[in-house]
RODO-2510 file (C-alpha; in nm, 4 decimals, decimal comma):
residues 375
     n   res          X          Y          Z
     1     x    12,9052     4,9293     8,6595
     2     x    12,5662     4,9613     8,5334
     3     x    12,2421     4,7534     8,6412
     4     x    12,1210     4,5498     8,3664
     5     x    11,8761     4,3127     8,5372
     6     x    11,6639     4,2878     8,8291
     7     x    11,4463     3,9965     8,9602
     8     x    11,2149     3,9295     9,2693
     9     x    11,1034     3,6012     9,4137
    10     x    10,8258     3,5661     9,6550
    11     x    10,9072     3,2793     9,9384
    12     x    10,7285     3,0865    10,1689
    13     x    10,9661     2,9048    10,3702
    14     x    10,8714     2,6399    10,6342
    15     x    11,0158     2,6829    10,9434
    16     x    10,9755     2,4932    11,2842
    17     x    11,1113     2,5484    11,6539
    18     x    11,3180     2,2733    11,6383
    19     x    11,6117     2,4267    11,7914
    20     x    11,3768     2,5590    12,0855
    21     x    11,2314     2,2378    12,1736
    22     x    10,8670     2,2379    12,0555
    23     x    10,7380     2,1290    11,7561
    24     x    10,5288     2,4456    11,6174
    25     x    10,5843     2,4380    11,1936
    26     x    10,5058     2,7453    11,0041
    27     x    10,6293     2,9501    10,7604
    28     x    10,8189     3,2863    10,7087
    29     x    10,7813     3,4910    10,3731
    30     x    11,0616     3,6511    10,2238
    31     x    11,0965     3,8134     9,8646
    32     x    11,4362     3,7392     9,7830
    33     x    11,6147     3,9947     9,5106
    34     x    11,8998     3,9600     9,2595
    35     x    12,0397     4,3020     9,1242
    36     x    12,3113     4,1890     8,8197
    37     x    12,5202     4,4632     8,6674
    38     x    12,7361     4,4225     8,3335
    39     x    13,0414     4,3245     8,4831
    40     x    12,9128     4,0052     8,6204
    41     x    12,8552     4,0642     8,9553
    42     x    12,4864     3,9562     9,1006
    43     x    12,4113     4,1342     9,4542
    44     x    12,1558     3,9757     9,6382
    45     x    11,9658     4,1565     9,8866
    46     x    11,5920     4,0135    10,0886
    47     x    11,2832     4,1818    10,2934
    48     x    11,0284     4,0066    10,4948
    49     x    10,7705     4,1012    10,7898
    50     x    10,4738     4,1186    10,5514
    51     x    10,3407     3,9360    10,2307
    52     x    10,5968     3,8451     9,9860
    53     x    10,4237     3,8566     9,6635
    54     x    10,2898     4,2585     9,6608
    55     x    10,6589     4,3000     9,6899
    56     x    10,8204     4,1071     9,4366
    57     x    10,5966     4,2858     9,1848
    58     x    10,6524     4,6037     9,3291
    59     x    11,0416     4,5131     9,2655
    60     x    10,9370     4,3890     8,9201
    61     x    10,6989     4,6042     8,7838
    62     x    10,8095     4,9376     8,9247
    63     x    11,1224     4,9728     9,0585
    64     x    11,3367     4,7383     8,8319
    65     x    11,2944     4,9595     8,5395
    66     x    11,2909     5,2495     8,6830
    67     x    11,6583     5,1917     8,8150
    68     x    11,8267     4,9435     8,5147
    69     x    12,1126     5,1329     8,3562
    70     x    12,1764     5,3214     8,6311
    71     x    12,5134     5,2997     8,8123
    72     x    12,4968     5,0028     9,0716
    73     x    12,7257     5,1511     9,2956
    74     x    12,5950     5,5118     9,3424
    75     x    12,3175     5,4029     9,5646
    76     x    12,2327     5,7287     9,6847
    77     x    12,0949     5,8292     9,3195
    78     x    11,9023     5,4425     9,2628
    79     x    11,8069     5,5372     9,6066
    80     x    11,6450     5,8967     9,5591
    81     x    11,5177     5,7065     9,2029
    82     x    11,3596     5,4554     9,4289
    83     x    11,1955     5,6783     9,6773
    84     x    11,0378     5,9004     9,4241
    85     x    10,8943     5,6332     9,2090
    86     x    10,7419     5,4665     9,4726
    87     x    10,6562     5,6528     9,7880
    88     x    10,6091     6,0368     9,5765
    89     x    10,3162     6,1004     9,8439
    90     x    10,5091     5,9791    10,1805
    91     x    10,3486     5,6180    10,1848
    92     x    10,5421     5,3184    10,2814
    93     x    10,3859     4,9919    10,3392
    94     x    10,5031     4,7800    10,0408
    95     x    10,7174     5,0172     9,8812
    96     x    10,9326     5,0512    10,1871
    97     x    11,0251     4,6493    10,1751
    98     x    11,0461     4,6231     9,8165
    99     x    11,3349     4,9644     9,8195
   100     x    11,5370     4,7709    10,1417
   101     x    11,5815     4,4761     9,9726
   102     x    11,6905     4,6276     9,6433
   103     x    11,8930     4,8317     9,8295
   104     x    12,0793     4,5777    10,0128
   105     x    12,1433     4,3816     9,7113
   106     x    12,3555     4,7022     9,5818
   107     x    12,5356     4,7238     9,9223
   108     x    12,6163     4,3842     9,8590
   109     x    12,7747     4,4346     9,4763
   110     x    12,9667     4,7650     9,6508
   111     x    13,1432     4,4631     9,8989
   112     x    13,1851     4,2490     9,6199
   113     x    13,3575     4,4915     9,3714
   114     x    13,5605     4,6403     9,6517
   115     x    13,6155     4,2911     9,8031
   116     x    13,4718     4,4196    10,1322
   117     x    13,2579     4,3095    10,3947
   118     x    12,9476     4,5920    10,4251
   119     x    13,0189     4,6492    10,7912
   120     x    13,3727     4,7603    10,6933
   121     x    13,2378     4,9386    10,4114
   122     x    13,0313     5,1034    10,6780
   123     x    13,2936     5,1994    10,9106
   124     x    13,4127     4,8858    11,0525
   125     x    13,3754     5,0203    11,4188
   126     x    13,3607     4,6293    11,5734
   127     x    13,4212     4,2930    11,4767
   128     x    13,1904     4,1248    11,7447
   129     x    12,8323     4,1825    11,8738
   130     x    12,6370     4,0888    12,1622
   131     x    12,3317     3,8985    12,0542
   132     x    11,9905     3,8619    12,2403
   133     x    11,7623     3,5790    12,2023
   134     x    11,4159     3,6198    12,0887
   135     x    11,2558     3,3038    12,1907
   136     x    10,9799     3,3598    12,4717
   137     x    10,6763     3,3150    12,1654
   138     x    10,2801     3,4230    12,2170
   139     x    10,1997     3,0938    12,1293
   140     x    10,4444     2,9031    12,3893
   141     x    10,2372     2,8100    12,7233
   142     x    10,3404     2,8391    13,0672
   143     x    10,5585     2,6223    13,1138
   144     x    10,7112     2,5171    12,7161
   145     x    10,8043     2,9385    12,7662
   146     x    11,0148     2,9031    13,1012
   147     x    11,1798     2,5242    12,9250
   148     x    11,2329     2,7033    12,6149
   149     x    11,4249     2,9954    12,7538
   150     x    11,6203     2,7915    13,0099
   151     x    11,6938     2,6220    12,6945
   152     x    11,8514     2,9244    12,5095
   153     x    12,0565     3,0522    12,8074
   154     x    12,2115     2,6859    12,8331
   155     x    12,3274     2,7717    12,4667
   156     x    12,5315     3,0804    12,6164
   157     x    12,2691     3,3632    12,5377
   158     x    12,3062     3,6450    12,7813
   159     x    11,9833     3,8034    12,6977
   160     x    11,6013     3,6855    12,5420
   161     x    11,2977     3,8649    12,4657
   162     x    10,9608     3,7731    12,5525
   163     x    10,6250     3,8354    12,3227
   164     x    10,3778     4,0376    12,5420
   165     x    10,0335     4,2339    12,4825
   166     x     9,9606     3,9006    12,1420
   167     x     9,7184     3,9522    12,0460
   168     x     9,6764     4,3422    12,2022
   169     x     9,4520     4,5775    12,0053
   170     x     9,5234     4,3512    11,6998
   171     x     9,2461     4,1306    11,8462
   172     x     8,8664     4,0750    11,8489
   173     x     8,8294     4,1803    12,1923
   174     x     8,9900     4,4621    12,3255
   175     x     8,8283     4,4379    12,6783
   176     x     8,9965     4,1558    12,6981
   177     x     9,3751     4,3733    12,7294
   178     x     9,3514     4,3216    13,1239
   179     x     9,3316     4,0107    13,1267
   180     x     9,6293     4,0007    12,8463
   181     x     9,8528     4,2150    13,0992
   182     x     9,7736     4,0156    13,4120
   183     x     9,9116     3,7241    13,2352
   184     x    10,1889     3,8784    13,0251
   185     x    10,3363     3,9795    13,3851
   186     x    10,2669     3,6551    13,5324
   187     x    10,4948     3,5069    13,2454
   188     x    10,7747     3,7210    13,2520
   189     x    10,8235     3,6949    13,6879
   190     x    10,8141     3,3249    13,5707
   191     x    11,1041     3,3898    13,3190
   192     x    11,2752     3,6044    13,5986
   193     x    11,2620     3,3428    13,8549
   194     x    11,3711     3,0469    13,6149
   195     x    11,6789     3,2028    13,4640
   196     x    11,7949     3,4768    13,7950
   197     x    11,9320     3,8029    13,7762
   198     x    12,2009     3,7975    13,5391
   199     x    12,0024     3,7522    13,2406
   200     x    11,9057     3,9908    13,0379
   201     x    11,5231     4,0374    12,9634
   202     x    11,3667     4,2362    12,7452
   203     x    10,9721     4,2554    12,6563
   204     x    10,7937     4,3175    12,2949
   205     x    10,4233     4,4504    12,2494
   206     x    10,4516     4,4877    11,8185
   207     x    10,2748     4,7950    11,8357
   208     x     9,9777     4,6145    11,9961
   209     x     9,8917     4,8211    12,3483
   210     x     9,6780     5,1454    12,4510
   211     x     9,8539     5,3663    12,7008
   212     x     9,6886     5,2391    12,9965
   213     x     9,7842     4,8449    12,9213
   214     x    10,1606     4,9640    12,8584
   215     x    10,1576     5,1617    13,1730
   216     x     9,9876     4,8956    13,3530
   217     x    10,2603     4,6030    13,2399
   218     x    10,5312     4,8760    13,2849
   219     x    10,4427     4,9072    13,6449
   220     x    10,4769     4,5589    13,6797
   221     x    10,7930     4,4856    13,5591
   222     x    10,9853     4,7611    13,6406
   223     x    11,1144     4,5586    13,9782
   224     x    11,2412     4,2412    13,7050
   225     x    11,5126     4,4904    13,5663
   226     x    11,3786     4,4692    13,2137
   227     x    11,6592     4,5328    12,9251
   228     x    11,3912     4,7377    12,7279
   229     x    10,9938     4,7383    12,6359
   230     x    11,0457     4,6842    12,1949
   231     x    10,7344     4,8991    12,0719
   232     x    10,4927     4,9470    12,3632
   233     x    10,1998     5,1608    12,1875
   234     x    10,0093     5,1622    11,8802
   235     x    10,1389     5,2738    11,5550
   236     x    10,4285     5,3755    11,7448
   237     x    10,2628     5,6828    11,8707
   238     x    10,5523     5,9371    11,9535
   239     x    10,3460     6,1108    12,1848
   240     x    10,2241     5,8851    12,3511
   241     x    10,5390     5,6488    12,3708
   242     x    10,6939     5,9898    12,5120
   243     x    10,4426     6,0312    12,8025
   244     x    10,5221     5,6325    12,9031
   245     x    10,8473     5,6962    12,8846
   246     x    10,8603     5,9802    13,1529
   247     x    10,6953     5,7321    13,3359
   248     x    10,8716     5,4365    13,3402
   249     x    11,2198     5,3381    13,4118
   250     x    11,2475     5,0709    13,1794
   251     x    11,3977     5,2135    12,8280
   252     x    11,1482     5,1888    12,5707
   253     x    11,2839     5,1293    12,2097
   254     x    11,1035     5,1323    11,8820
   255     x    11,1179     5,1720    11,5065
   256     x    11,1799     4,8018    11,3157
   257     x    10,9247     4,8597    11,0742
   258     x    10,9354     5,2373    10,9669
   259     x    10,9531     5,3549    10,6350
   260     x    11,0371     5,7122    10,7011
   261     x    11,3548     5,8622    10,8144
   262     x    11,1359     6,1453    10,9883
   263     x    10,9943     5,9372    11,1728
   264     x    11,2736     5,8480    11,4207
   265     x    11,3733     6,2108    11,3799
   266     x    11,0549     6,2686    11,5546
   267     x    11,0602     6,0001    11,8182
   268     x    11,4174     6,1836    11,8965
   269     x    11,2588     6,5175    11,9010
   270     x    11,0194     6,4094    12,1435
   271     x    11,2034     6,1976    12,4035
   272     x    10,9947     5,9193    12,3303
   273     x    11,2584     5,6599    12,2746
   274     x    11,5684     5,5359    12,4526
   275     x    11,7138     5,3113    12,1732
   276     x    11,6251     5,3214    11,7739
   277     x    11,5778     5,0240    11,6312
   278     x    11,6053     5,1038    11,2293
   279     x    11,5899     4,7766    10,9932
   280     x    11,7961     4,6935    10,6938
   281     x    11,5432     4,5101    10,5563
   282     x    11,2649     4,7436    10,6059
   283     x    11,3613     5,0742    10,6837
   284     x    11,5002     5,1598    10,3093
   285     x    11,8197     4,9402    10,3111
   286     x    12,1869     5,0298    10,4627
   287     x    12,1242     5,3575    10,2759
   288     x    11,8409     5,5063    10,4599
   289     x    11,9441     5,3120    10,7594
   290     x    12,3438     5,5222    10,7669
   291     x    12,1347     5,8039    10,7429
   292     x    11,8857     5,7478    11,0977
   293     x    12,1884     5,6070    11,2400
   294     x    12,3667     5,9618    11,2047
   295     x    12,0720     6,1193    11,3770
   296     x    12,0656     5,9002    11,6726
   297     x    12,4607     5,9987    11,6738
   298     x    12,3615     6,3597    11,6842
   299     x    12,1100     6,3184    11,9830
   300     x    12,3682     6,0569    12,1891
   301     x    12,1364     5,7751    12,1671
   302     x    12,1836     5,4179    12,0495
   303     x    12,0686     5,2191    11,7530
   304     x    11,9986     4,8387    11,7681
   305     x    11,8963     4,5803    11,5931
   306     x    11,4972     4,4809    11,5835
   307     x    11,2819     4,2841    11,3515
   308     x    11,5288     4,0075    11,3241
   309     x    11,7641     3,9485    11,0049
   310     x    12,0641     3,8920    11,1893
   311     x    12,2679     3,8154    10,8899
   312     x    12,2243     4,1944    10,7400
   313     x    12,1577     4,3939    11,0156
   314     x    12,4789     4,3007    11,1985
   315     x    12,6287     4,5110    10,9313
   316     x    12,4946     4,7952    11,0087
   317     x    12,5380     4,7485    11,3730
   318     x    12,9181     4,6455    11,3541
   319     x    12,9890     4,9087    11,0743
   320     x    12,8900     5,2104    11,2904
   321     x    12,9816     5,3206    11,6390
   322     x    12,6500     5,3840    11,7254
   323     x    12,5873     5,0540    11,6847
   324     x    12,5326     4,7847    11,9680
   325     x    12,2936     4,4478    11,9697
   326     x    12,1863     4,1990    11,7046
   327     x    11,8590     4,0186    11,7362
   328     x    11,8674     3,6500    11,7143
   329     x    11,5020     3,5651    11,6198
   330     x    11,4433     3,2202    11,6327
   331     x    11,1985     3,1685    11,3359
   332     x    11,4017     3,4698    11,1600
   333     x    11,7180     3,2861    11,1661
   334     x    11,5508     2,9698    11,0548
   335     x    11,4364     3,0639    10,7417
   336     x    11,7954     3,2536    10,6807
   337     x    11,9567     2,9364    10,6998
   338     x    11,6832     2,7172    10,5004
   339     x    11,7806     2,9920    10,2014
   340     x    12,1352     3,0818    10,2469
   341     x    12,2823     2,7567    10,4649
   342     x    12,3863     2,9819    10,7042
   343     x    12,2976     3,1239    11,0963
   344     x    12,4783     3,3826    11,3003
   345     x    12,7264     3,1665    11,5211
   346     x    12,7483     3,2965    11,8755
   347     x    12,9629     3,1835    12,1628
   348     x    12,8849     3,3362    12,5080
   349     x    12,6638     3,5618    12,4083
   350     x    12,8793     3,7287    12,1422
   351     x    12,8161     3,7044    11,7068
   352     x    13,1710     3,7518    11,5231
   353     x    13,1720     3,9220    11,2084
   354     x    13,2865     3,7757    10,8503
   355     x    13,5102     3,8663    10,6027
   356     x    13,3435     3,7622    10,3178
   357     x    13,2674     4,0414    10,0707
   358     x    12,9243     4,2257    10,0611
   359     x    12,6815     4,0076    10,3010
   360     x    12,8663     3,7006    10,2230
   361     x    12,5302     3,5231    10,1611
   362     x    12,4562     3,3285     9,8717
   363     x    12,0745     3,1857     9,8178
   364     x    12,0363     2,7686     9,7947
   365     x    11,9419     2,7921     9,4351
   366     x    11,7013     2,3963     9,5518
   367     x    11,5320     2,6095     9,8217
   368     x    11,4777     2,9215     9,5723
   369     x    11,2535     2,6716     9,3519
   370     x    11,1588     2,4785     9,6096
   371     x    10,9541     2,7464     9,7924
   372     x    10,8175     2,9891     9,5699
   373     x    10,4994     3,1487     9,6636
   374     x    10,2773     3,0877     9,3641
   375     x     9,9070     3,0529     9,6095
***
């Protein structure tokens, strides 16, 4: 089953919090991919989390040709191809994106040819999921943050996650992190209060906090029996994510938007990390992501789902034991169902897993002309 054609789309697709409540448009960018082999079958695979256009012509110019006429279900040789053409120096950035989403695409012609779903492919070790909310925005105030989550727990969620430490060291000001923390804490008490005990909360810094801030909003919250702090420190410092960790008691996880399989090998190595959160659609596809997942097997620690894409990274997490949570991001999910008409459904807190072969996503072919990225 050879690959005879390979195509990337850049996408800008508006989205809005209309399901949350409050009108807030915007827009997410995806690069949508189409890997077609001889025999008919077209996978489709996506990537988002950064600009769309570098990495459609990354697929385009680089990678496509590099990999047509290879086998489209060995994915461990397209992969290696794919790694080596791209990334021969250990960068990731672009590269990184542009390899997940081809990636996926072939994971998706592998469930189609073997009439499959991926996460049964993978192991099939569950057919349901708990899902967690992402909802409590940086850009919500006060009080449109406590109505919005009260909002998403009426729907049945058992857990959300909050923004904190926007805009962090990504900012102009960085004296200004106090002042971030102090009210970061006073919104999540407010979240605490609003929804009670038995909901799950979990905070998410992005990479965007020094040591002392983390420490600081750690000490804090440690009485609101937080779920887990998502990516406390910059650039996901292992050493210093490992000196929070020994002292906090909240588990810290980390890891959406790697590129590098050593890299979680290292935040293992180092006790830095209760939880690894690798990313189908960044972290080099179900094919890198098998391959973390078997080293967080191997050190008795978890992997969950962070950085959104419900729709393909509840494969991984239902295919392998290791597996647990899916992230239900709001803005995420939008966009997933503006392009493929379809949202994880969950009912008390739980996502059930389809049959349909590969992904079982097909793009709206109206939306896929509709919102190209051309600026």
């Amino acid at each position: 089953m050879k690959i005879t054609r390979i195509e990337a789309v850049p996408l800008k697709i508006p989205v809005n919090c209309g399901d949350l409540g409050v009108d807030h448009p915007g827009f997410n960018s995806i690069t949508h991919v189409e890997v077609e082999t001889d025999t008919g079958l077209i996978g489709y695979g996506m990537t988002s989390i950064t600009q769309a256009r570098p990495v459609a012509e990354v697929v385009n110019s680089v990678l496509g040709p590099e990999i047509v006429g290879l086998n489209a279900l060995f994915h461990e040789e397209v992969w290696n191809r794919m790694y080596w053409k791209a990334t021969p120096w250990g960068q990731t950035g672009y590269a990184s994106h542009a390899i997940s989403a081809i990636d996926l695409a072939l994971w998706d012609i592998k469930g189609k040819a073997s009439n499959q779903p991926v996460w049964q492919l993978l192991g099939g070790a569950r057919s349901s999921l708990p899902i967690y909310a992402t909802c409590g925005f940086s850009f919500l105030d006060d009080k449109e943050l406590v109505d919005v989550v009260k909002r998403v727990v009426s729907q049945g969620f058992k857990g959300v996650k909050l923004q904190v430490g926007r805009p962090g060291l990504g900012g102009e000001n960085i004296l200004a992190l106090n002042e971030l923390i102090k009210s970061d804490i006073k919104r999540v008490r407010d979240i605490r209060n609003a929804v009670g005990p038995e909901i799950e909360i979990a905070v998410d810094a992005a990479c965007r906090l020094d040591l002392p801030s983390a420490r600081k909003l750690c000490q804090a919250l440690e009485e609101l029996d937080i779920a887990f702090f998502e990516e406390p420190i910059v650039q996901n410092d292992v050493r210093l994510m490992a000196e929070l960790r020994r002292e906090t008691t909240i588990p810290i996880t980390a890891g959406q938007n790697e590129g590098l399989a050593y890299r979680f090998r290292d935040m293992l190595l180092a006790d830095a990390v209760d939880v690894i959160q690798p990313n189908a659609i960044i972290t080099g596809g179900m094919t890198q992501c098998v391959r973390i997942a078997g080293l967080a097997s191997a050190f008795n620690v978890p992997i969950s789902n962070g950085g959104g894409a419900p729709l393909h990274n509840a494969h991984l997490q239902a295919g392998l034991t290791v597996g647990t949570a899916v992230e239900y991001q709001f803005n995420t999910v939008a966009a997933g169902d503006a392009l493929y008409d379809q949202k994880p459904i969950q009912t008390n807190g739980m996502m059930e897993m389809s049959n349909e072969p590969g992904f079982g996503l097909a793009p709206n072919s109206d939306v896929l002309k509709s919102t190209i990225d051309s600026a």
